[in-house]
N, C-alpha and C positions, 0 to 999 in steps of 0.2 A: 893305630897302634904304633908305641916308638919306633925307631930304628936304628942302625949303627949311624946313618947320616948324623944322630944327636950324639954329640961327642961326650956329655955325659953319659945317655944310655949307653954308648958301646964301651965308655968303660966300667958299668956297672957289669955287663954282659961280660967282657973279658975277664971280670972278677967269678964269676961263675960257672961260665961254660966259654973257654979262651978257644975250643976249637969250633964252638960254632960261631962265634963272632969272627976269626979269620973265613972261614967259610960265606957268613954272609956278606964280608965287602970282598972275599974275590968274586963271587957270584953278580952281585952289580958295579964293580968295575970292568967284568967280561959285558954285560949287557950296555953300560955306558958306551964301549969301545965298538959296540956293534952299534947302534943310533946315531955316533960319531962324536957324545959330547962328553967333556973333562969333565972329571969330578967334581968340580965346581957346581957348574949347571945340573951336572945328575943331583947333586942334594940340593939345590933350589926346586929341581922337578918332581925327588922323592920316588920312593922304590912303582908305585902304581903308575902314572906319567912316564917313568922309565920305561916299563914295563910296555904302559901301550904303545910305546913309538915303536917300541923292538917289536909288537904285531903288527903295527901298519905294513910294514915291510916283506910281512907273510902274505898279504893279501890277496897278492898276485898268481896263487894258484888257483884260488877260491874262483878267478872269475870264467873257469873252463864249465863247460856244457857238452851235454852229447857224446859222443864218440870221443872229442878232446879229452876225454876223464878217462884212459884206457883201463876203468875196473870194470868188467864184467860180473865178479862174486863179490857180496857185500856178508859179511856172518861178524855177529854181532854178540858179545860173551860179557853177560851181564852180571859181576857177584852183588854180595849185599851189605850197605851198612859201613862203609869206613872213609874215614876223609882224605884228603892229600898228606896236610902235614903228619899222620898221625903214619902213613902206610910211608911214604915218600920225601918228607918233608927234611932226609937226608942229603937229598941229589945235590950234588954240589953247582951242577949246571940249569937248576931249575929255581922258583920262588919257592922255597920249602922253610920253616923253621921249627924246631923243636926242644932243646934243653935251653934254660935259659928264659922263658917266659911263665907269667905266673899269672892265676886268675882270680877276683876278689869271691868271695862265700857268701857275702853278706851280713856276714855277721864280723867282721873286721879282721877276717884272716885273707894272707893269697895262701892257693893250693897252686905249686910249681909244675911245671910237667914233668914228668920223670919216664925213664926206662920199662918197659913194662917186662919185659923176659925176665925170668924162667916160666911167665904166665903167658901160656899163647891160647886162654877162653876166657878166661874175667867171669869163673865160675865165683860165686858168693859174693857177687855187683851185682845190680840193677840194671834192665839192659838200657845202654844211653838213653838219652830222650831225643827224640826225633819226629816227633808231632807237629803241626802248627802251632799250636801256640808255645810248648817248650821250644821249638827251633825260635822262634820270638824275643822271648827272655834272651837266647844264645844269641842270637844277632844284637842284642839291646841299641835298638836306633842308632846301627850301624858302626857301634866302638867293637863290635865282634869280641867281648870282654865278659859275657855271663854264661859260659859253659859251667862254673857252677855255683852259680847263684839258684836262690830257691825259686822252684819254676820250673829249672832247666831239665828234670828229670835225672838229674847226671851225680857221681858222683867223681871222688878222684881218678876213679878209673878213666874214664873219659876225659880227661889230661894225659894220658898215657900215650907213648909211641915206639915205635920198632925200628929197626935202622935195617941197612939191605941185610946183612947175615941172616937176619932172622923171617925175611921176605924172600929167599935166593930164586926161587921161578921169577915173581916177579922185577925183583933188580936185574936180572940176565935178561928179559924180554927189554925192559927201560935201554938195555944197551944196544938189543937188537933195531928196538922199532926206537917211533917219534912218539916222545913222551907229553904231553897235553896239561902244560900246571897254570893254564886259566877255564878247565872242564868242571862248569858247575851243575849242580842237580837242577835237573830244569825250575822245580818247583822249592821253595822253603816248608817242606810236607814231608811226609813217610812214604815208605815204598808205593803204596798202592797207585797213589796222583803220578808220582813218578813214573812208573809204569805207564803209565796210560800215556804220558805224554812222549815216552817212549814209541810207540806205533801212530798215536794220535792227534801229538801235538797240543793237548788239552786232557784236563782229567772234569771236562763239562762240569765247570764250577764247583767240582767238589773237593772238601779242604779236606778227609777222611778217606773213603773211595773202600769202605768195608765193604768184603763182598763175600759172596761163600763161591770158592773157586772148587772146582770139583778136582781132584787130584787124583795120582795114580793107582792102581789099574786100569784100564777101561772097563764098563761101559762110559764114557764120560756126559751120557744125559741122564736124567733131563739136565738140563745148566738155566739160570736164569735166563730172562729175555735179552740181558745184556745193554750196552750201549751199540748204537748201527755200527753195523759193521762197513758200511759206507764210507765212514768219518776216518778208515786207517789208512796205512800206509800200503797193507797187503789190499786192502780196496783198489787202489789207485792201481797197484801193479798188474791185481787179476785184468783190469778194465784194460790193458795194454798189452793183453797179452801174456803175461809174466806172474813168477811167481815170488811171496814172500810166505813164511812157515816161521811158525814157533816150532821148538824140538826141546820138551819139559821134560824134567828127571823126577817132579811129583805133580807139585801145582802146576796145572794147564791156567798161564793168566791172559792167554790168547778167548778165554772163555767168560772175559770179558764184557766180548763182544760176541755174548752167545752163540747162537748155534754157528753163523757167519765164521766168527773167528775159531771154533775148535774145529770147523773143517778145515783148517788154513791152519793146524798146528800138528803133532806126532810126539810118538816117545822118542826118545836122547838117542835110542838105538838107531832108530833110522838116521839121525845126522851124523854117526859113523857108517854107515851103511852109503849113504849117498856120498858122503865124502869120498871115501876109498873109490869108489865108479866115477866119479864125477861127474855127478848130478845134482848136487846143489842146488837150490832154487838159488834166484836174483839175491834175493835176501832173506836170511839166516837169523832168526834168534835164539840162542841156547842157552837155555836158564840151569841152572843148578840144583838141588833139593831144595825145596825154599815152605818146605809142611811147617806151619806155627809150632804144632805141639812136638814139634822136633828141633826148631831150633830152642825152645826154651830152655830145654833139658840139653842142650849142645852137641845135638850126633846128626847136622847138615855139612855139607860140605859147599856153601856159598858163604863164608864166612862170614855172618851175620853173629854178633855174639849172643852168647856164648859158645860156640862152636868153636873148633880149635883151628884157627887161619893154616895151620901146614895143613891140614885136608883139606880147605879150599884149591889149594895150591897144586897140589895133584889131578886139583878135578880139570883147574885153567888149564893145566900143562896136558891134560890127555886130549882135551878142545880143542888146546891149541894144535898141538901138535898132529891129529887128525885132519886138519886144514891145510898143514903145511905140507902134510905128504898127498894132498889130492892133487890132480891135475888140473886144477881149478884155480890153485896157491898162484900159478905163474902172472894171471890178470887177476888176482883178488884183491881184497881187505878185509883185516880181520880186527877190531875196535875189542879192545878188553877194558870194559865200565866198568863202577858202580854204579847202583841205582841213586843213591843219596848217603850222604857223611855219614848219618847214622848215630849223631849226635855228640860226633868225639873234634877236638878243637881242629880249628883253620886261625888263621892269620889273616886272610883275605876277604875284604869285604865284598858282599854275592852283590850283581847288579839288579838293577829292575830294568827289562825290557817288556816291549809291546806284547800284549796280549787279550784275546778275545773277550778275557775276564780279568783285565786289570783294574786297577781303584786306584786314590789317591790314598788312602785310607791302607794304611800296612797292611791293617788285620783281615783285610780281604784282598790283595792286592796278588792275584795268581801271576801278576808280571815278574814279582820277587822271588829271584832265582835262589835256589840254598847254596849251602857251602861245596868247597869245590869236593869232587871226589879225585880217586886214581886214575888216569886214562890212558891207555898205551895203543897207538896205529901201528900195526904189525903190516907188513907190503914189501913185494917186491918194489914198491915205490918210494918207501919210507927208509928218512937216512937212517941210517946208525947211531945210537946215542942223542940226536937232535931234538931239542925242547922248544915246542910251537905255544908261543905266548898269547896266540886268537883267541877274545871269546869263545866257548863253546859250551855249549849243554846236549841232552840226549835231541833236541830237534834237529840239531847240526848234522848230525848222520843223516834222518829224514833228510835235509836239506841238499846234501852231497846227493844222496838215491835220487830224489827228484829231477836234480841236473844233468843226472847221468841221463835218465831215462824219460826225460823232459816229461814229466808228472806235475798235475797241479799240486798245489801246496793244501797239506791237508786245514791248517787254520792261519792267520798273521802269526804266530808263533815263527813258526817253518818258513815262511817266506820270507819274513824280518833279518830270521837268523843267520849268521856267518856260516860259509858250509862248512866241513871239517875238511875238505881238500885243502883248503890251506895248512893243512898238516903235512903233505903228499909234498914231494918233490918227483913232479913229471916232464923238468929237465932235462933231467937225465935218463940214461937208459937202466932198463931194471936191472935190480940185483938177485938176480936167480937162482945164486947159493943159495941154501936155505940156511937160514939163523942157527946160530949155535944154542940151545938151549937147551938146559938140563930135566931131566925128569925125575921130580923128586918124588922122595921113599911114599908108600902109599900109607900116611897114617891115616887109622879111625879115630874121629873124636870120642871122646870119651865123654859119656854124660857126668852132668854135675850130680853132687849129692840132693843139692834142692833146687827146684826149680828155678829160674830168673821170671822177675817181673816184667809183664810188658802190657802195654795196655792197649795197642790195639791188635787186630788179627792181621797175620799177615804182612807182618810187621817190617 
């Protein structure tokens, strides 16, 4: 994709959007100045080559184990469905872009990116595409150029983006914690693979991963026979001793891994409940409303659209902030994902790493990561404001939990991967303030008048 290095594109770009083209060369003249190289050499190297040399240099916390990693609590706060650029792609100190690019249709028009507020659910759009093979079309043999090309599932909406005012929980978290703008979905897939590779490290070859999750109330059986509960991440930790829990506000996707895994999950209440005592397990996953036939109509509050992102934003903020006032916060980590883009544009093209089910072959290729999402390290360890340009995907977590608590690695996925302590600044001594962060007003999403399309479950 062009860049301001191309002196024509950046003054096409200063012709249309003149504050984000200043924005994007102070942002790689700060990263050049960190790598140590002139402008020169930075646009010989180009913003990705920038970019990875500015991670080499992160490496070095990645390579602690054991006790050396001083997080005892690991809680892990996963929404749904939105990309970097699209949530973040504002930050002036991270790889973000947004006004100013444009994408072809196919039929000989570009659709631009544009502002999306006073719309905060993309009620009467289509909900993005985010499937395999629409994530495909949107990757197009890696020009990252057909978000909305026919295929992509998408329409202009999925060009759209938000700047912090309209983000304010999480722009104020970005300044608290280390912000993560090379964190890709593990998979080029929909929620469900992702998920999976979220405790798993593999979604066992499957490019869908439909399943009927049993959700809230309890009783929560019968459940499928699931995938082994063996193959998780809460396997490894029981086997040591240790605990890891899912803590669902409807769908239980710990239920996965049937019966195995919904003993090894709860409702949303006991993760304020354990929080406040502080008893948290090792590891913590707290999911959101995430009912299909609720987010279609828009009244979840894991921002999946059509749902309205300020109620997601209330939900992060009550998560979060339940972590922070436990007794737990002083050695913890708290990782606020997305599951996957969710079909709305990036800029960056996803990598292909090792994996148990990779191919040379795109369209099978489980090593091909999706586009990046939002990622924020919240820690008494985590600098302020600071942007970690490490590979990473949801394995990275697994990967970090492993080395803490020297765990085998559940597939090559997790053991390949970079851990996310190279996020972590364990130099220094912790900062035990806690974060300033705001609590915002508690809105209800409002449903749409008609439903949004989506085509798989659980989307």
């Amino acid at each position: 994709m062009e860049d301001v290095f191309d002196p024509a594109y950046a003054e096409e770009l200063d012709a249309v959007a003149p504050d984000e083209g200043l924005r994007r060369r102070e942002f790689l003249a700060r990263t050049a100045a960190t790598v140590g190289v002139g402008l020169g050499l930075a646009a010989t190297l180009g913003p990705d080559r920038l970019i990875a040399a500015a991670a080499a240099q992160e490496a070095r916390g990645a390579r602690r184990t054991g006790r050396d990693i001083p997080i005892d609590t690991f809680v892990v706060v996963m929404m749904e469905n939105r990309s970097f650029d699209h949530f973040l792609g504002w930050m002036p100190n991270a790889d973000g872009r947004q006004a100013g690019l444009s994408y072809p249709d196919g039929a000989g028009n570009m659709v631009d990116t544009h502002y999306l507020p006073p719309d905060f659910q993309g009620c009467g759009h289509p909900v993005p595409g985010h499937l395999w093979n629409q994530a495909r079309v949107q990757f197009d043999n890696g020009a990252v150029d057909g978000f909305q090309l026919p295929g992509s599932g998408n329409d202009a909406y999925a060009v759209g983006y938000y700047r912090a005012k309209d983000v304010p929980f999480l722009a104020a978290a970005t300044r608290a914690g280390t912000t993560c703008d090379r964190y890709f979905a593990s998979l080029m897939a929909s929620t469900n693979p992702n998920r999976a590779y979220t405790h798993a490290a593999t979604s066992y070859g499957n490019k869908f991963l439909v399943v009927n999750l049993p959700g809230d109330p309890p009783p929560q059986f019968p459940t499928t026979p699931g995938f082994p509960f063996s193959s998780t991440i809460e396997s490894r930790l029981l086997r040591a001793g240790l605990e890891g829990r899912t803590f669902y506000s409807d769908v239980d996707y710990a239920s996965m891994w049937g019966r195995g895994g919904v003993q090894h999950s709860a409702p949303i209440a006991e993760y304020h409940e354990r929080a406040a005592l502080g008893t948290l397990p090792q590891l913590s996953f707290v999911d959101p409303e995430m009912l299909s036939e609720k987010e279609l109509i828009g009244v979840t509050n894991d921002q999946h659209p059509v749902s309205d992102i300020r109620t997601g934003e209330w939900f992060m903020s009550d998560a979060i902030h339940a972590f922070m006032r436990s007794p737990q916060w002083k050695r913890g980590a708290l990782f606020l994902v997305w599951d996957e883009w969710g079909g709305f544009f990036d800029h960056v093209v996803p990598p292909s790493v090792p994996d148990i089910n990779a191919s040379a072959n795109l369209d099978d290729n489980f090593g091909q990561m999706g586009f990046r999402t939002p990622a924020v390290v919240l820690s008494p360890y985590a600098k302020p404001g600071a942007v970690a340009h490490t590979r990473f995907g949801h394995e990275s977590i697994l990967r970090m939990v492993e080395d803490r608590y020297r765990l085998r690695p559940c597939t090559v996925r997790d053991a390949k991967a970079n851990s996310i302590a190279a996020a972590f600044d364990f130099n220094r001594k912790p900062r035990l303030e806690l974060p300033r962060l705001p609590t915002p007003p508690s809105i209800i999403s409002q449903p749409c008048s008609e439903p949004s399309t989506e085509v798989e479950t659980n989307g």
